[in-house]
C-alpha positions as CSV (number, residue, x, y, z in Angstrom):
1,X,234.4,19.3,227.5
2,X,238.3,17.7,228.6
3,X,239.9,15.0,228.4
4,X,239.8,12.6,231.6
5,X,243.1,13.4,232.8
6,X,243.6,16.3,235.6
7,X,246.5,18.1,236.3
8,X,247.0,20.3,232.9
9,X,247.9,23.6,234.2
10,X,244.9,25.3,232.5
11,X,243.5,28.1,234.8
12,X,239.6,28.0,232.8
13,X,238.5,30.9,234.4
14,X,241.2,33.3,232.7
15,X,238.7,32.4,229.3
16,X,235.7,33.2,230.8
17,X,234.2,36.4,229.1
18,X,230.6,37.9,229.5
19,X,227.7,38.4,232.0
20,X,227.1,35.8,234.5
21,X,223.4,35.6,232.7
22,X,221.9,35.7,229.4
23,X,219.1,37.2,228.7
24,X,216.4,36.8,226.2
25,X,213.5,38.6,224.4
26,X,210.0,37.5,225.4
27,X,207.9,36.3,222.2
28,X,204.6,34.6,222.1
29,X,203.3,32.1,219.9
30,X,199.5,32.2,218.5
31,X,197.7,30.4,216.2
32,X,195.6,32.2,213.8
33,X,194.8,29.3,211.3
34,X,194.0,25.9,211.9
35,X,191.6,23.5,214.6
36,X,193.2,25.5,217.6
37,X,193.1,28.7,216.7
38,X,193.8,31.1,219.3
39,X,195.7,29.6,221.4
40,X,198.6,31.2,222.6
41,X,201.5,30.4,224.6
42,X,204.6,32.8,225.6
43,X,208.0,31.8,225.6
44,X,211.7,33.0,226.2
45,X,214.6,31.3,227.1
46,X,213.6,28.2,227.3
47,X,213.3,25.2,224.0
48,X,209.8,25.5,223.2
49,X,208.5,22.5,221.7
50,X,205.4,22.2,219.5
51,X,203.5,19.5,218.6
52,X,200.3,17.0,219.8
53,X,201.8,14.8,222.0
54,X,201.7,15.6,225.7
55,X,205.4,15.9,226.2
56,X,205.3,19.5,224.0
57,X,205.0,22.9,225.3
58,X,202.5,23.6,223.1
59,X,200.0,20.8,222.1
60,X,197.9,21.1,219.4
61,X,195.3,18.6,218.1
62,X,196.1,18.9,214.2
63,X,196.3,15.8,212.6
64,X,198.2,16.6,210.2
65,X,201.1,18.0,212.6
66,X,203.3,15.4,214.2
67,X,203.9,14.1,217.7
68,X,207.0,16.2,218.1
69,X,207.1,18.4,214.8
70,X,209.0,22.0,216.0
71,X,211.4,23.6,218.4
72,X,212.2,26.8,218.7
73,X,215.9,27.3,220.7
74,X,216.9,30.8,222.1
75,X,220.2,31.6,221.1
76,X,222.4,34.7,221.0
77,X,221.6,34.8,217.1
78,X,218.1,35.1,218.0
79,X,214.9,32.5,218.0
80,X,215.8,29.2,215.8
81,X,213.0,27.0,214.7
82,X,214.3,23.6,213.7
83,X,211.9,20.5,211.8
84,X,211.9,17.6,214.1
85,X,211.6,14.8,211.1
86,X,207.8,15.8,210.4
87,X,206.1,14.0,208.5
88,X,204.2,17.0,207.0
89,X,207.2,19.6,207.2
90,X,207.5,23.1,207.9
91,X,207.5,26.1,206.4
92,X,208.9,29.8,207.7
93,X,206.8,32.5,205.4
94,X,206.1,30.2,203.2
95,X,209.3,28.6,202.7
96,X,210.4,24.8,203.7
97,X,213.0,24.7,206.4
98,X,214.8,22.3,208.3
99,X,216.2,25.3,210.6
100,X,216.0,28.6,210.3
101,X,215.9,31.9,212.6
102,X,213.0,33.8,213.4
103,X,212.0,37.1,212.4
104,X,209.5,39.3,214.0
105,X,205.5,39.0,212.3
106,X,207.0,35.2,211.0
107,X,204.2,32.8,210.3
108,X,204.9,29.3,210.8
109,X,203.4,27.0,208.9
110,X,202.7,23.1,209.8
111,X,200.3,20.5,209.1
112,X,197.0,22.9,208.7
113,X,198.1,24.8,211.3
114,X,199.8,28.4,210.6
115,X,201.6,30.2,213.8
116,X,202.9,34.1,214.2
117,X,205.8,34.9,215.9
118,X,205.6,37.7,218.0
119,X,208.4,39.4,219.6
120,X,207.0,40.6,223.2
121,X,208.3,43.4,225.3
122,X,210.5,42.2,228.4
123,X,213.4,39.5,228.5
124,X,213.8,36.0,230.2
125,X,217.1,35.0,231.7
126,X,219.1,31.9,232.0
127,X,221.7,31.7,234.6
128,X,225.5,31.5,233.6
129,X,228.2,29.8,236.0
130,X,230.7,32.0,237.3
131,X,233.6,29.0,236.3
132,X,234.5,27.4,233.2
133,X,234.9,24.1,234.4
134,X,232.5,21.8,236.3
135,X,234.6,18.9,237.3
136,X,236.6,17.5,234.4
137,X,234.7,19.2,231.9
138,X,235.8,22.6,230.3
139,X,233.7,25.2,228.6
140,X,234.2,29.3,228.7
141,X,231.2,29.3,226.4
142,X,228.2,30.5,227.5
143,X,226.6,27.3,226.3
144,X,228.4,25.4,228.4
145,X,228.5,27.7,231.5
146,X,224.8,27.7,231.4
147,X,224.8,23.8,231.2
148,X,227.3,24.4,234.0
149,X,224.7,26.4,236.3
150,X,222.0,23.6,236.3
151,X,224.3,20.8,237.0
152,X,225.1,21.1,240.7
153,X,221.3,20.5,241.5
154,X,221.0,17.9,239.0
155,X,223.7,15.6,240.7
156,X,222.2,16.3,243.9
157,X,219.0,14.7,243.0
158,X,218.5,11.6,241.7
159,X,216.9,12.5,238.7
160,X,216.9,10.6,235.4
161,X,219.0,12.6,232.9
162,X,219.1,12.4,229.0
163,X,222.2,13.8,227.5
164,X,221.5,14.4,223.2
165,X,224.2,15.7,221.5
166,X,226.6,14.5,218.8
167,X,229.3,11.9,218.7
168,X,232.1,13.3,220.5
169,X,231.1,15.9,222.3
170,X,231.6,15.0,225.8
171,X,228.7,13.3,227.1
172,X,230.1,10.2,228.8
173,X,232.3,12.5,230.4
174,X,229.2,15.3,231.8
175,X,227.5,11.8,233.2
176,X,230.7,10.7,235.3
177,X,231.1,13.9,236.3
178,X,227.5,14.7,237.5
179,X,228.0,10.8,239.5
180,X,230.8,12.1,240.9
181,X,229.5,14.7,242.3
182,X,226.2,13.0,243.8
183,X,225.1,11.6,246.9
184,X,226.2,8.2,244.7
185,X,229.7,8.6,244.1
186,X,231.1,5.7,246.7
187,X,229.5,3.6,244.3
188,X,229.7,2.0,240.9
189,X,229.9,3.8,237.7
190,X,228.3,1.4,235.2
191,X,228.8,1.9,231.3
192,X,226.2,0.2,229.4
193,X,226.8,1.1,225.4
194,X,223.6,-0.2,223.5
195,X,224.8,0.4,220.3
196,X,228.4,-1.8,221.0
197,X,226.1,-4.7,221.9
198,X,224.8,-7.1,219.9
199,X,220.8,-7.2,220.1
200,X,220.5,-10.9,221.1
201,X,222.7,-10.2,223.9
202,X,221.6,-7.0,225.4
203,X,218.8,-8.1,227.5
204,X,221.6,-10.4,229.8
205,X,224.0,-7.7,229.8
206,X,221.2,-5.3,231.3
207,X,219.3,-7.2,233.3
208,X,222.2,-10.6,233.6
209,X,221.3,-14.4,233.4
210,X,220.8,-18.0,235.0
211,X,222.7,-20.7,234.4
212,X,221.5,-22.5,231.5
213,X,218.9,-19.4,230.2
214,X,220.6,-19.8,226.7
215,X,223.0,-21.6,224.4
216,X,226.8,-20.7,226.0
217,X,225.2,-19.3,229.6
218,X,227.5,-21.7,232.0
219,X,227.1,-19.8,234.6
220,X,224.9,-17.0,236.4
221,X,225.7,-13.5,235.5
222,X,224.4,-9.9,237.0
223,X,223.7,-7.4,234.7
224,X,224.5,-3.8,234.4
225,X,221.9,-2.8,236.5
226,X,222.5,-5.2,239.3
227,X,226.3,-4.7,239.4
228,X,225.6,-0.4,239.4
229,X,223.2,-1.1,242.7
230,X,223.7,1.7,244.8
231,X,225.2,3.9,242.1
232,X,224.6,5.1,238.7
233,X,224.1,3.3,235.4
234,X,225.2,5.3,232.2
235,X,223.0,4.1,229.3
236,X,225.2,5.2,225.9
237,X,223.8,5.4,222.7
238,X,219.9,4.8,224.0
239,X,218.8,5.7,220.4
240,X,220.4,2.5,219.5
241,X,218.6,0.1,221.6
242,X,216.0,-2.2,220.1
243,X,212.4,-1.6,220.0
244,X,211.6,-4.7,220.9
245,X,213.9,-4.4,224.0
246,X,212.3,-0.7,225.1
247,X,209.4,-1.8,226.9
248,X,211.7,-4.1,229.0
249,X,213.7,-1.1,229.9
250,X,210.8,1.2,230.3
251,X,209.3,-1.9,233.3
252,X,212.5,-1.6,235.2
253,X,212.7,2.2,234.9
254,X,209.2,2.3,235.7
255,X,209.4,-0.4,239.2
256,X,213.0,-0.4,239.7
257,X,212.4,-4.6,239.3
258,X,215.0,-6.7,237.2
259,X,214.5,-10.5,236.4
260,X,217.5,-12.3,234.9
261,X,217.3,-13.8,231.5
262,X,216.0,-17.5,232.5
263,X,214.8,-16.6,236.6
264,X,212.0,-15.8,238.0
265,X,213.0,-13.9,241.3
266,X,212.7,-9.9,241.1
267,X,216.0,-7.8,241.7
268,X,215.4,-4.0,243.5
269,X,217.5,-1.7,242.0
270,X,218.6,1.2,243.7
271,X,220.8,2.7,240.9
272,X,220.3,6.6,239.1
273,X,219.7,6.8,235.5
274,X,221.3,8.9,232.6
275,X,221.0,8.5,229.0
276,X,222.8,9.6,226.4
277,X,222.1,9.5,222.4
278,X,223.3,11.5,219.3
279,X,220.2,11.1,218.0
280,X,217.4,13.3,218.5
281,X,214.6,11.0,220.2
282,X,212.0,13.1,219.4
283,X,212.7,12.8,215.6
284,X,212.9,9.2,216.1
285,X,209.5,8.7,217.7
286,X,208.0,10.7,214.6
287,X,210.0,7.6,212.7
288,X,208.5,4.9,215.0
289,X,211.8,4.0,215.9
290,X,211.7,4.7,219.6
291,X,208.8,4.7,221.8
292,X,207.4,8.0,223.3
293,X,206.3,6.1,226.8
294,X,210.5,6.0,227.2
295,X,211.3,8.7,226.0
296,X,208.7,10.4,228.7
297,X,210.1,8.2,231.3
298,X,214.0,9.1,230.2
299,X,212.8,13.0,229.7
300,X,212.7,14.0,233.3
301,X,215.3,16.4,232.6
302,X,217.4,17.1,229.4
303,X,220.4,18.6,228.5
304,X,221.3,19.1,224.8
305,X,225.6,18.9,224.8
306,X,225.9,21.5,221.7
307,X,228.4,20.8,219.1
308,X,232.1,22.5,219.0
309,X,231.2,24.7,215.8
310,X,228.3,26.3,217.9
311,X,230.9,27.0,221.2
312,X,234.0,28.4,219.1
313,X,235.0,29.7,222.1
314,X,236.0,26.6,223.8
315,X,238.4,25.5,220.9
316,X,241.3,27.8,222.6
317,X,240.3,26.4,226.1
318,X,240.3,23.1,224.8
319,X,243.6,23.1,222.7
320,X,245.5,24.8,225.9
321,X,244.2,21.7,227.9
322,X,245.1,19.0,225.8
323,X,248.5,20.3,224.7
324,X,249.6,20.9,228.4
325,X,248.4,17.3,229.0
326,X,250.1,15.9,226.2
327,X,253.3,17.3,226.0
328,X,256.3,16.1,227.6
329,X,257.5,19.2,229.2
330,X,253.8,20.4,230.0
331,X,254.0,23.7,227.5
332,X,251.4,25.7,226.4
333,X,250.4,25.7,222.5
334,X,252.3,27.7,219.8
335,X,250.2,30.4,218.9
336,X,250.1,29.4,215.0
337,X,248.6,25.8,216.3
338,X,245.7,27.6,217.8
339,X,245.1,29.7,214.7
340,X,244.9,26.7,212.5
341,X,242.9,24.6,214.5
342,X,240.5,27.6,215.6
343,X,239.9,27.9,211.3
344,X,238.1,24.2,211.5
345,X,234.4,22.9,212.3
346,X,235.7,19.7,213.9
347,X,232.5,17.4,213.1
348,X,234.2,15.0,215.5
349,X,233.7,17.6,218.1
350,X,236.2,17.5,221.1
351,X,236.8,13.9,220.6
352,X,238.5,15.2,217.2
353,X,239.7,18.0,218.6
354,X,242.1,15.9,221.1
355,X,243.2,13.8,218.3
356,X,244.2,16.8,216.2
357,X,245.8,17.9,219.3
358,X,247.7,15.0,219.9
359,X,249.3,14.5,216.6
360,X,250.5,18.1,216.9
361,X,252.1,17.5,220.0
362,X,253.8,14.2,218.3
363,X,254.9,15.8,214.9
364,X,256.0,19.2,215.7
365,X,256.6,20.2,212.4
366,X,253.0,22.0,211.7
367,X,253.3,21.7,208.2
368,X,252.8,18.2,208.6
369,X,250.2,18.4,211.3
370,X,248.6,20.8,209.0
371,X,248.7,18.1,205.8
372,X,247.0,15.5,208.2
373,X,244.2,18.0,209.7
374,X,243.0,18.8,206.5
375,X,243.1,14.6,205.2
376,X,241.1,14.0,208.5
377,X,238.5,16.9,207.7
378,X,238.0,15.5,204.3
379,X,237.6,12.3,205.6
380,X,235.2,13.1,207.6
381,X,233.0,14.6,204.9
382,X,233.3,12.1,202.6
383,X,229.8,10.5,201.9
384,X,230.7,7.2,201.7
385,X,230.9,7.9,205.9
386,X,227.3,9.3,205.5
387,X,225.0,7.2,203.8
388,X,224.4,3.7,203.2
389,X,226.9,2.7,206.1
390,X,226.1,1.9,209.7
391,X,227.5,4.3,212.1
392,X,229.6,1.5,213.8
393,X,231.3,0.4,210.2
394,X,231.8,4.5,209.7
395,X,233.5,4.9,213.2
396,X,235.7,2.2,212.6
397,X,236.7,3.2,209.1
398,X,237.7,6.3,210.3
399,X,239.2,5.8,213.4
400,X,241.5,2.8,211.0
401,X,242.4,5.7,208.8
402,X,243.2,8.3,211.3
403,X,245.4,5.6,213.5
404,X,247.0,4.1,209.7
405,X,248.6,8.2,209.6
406,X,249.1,8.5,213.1
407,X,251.4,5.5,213.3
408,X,253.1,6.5,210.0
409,X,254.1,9.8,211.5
410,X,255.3,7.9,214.8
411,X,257.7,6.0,213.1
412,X,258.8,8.5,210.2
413,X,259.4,11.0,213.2
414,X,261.7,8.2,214.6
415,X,263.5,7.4,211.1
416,X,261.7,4.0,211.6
417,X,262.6,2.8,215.0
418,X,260.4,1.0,216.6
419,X,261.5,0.9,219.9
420,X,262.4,4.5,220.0
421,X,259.2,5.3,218.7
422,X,257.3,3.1,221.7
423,X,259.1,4.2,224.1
424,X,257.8,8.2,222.9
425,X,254.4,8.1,223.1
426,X,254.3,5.4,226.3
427,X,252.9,2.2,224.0
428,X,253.8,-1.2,224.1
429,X,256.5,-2.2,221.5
430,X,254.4,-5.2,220.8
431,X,251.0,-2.8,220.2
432,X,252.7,-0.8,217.8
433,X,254.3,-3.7,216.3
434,X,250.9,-5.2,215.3
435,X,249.7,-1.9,214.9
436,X,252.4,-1.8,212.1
437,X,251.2,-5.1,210.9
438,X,248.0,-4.3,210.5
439,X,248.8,-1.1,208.3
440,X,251.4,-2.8,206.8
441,X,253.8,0.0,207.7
442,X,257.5,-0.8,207.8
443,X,260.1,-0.2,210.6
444,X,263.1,-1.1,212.1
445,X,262.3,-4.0,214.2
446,X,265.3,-3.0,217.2
């Protein structure tokens, strides 16, 4: 994925590389132990899901296999089977996995079910876009030029659309680009982040208020859904929303009918809907913390936004983009810049990627670029940013540590100036000032 900002001077389609399709052996599934033995179902290059709820390609009625327990992903490595949070588990030949790859004869086991893996003779194919960039999104992969290939039909409609993926990979950019391309596009483009809102205010901000409906409501309010009406409505984060608040959501999906917090009179909506999440909702359902009647309702069609370590191939793209962006004189990226950011896994995914970018264009020297990539990659593995901390405290920890270095740079690079150092990378002198406060950084205050 890009940055927002056109005008780079990247031509994406000199990175494009490979067939304009992908193609996939045939396998079938069978199960040859367990309450539905027999039953078969072939698959290819499509995500094959397995489990008893409705939603899965291949339902079974084992009660000891969960509601959304496997998936099995084509790739160009072959067939990977990944755990969905089971409660039982799964097992590949006898072995507990979380992911692995399949092998021919394989025999999956889960609940008291066991499953063989058969490769069949033929191939399935997935269509590949011809260009590496569908509106201000980038990608030369073929992960992202087959998520390319779908999307023109998908903004024509107005389909309900969950992006998963992780944190940083693009997906608040893919959903303003598929509204801009739709039938909706004269109208509003309405960012509703449920995790960045707190719980007892989330039911005004979606659906608004009366006067008087609660403690500090002086005045009527629309929500998010009212003020998107005739456009589209871009629900971040819909893992994060609270239970208790999902069958509220699931109503207005379901009649496209609001009431404000404190009234009684019905809104019509005519808005589109996409989701986003980083988690996987499937997983969560198994963990009763999101209900499957939404996540049916949300499912209509689904795109999974892979990370940057599984589409290598867009890091050049990528780093050409944002360095021609970012630079004052609009140059393309020394060629040791691209090997040393091409080395890394960027968990942060493109979101990283930019920043890495960025400070690279600031500092110029890349041996201190280089010291400052590798303190942000250990930051970003340390575990005290894993467990036991919220993913909101976690963000802002690290985003406070990568913006403490970034402004230390700024103003060494400027032998403390601030105003020299403002003017350079277009802030306020005032920001950076309290931005120097705040890290307690010091600089020449002229």
């Amino acid at each position: 994925m890009s940055d927002r900002t056109e005008g780079s001077g990247v031509d994406p389609t000199s990175a494009l590389a490979g067939a304009p399709e992908l193609r996939f052996p045939r396998y079938r599934l069978t199960v040859i132990e367990g309450p539905d033995r027999d039953l078969a179902i072939d698959g290819g290059a499509a995500e094959l899901a397995i489990g008893t709820a409705p939603a899965n390609a291949m339902i079974l009625t084992d009660s000891a296999v969960s509601r959304h327990h496997v998936a099995i992903t084509p790739t160009p490595r072959g067939h990977a089977i990944r755990d969905l949070g089971s409660t039982n588990g799964t097992a590949v030949n006898g072995v507990g996995i979380e992911g692995a790859f399949l092998a021919p004869g394989a025999v999956i086991a889960i609940g008291r079910s066991r499953l063989k893996f058969e490769v069949l003779g033929g191939e399935d194919r997935a269509m590949l876009s011809s260009d590496a960039r569908w509106g201000r999104a980038l990608g030369a992969s073929e992960a992202m030029r087959r998520i390319f290939a779908v999307l023109p039909r998908l903004a024509e409609s107005d389909t309900t659309i969950l992006l998963e993926g992780e944190t940083g990979t693009g997906k608040g950019l893919l959903a303003e680009a598929i509204h801009e391309a739709s039938p909706r596009a004269a109208g509003p483009f309405v960012v509703l982040d449920c995790g960045a809102i707190p719980p007892t205010l989330i039911e005004s901000e979606l659906f608004g208020h009366e006067k008087g409906a609660f403690t500090g409501a002086a005045a009527a309010r629309i929500g998010g859904f009212e003020a998107a009406r005739g456009g589209t409505v871009f629900l971040d984060e819909i893992g994060e929303l609270p239970l208790d608040m999902q069958p509220k959501l699931l109503r207005a999906l379901e009649d496209r009918v609001v009431k404000r917090v404190g009234g009684n009179e019905p809104v019509r909506l005519d808005i589109r809907i996409i989701a986003a999440t980083n988690r996987d909702l499937r997983s969560e359902i198994n963990q009763g913390r999101f209900r499957s009647d939404l996540y049916y309702r949300l499912n209509t069609f689904r795109l999974r936004i892979p990370p940057l370590r599984e589409r290598r191939d867009d890091i050049a793209l990528l780093v050409a983009h944002f360095y021609r962006q970012l630079s004052p004189a609009g140059d393309s990226p020394p060629a040791d810049l691209l090997a040393e950011l091409a080395r890394h896994d960027w968990p942060g995914n493109v979101r990283e990627l930019r920043a890495a970018v960025e400070r690279a264009v600031l500092l110029g020297d890349p041996a201190v670029w280089r010291a400052l990539s590798d303190d942000a990659t250990a930051l970003a593995e340390d575990e005290r940013f894993v467990d036991g901390t919220s993913f909101r405290a976690a963000k802002e920890r690290a985003v406070a540590a990568w913006e403490r270095e970034y402004v230390r740079a700024l103003i060494a690079r400027h032998d403390g100036n601030l105003s020299r150092a403002a003017r350079a990378v277009r802030m306020d002198r005032k920001h950076l000032r309290e931005l120097l406060r705040r890290h307690r950084i010091t600089a020449d205050d002229t």
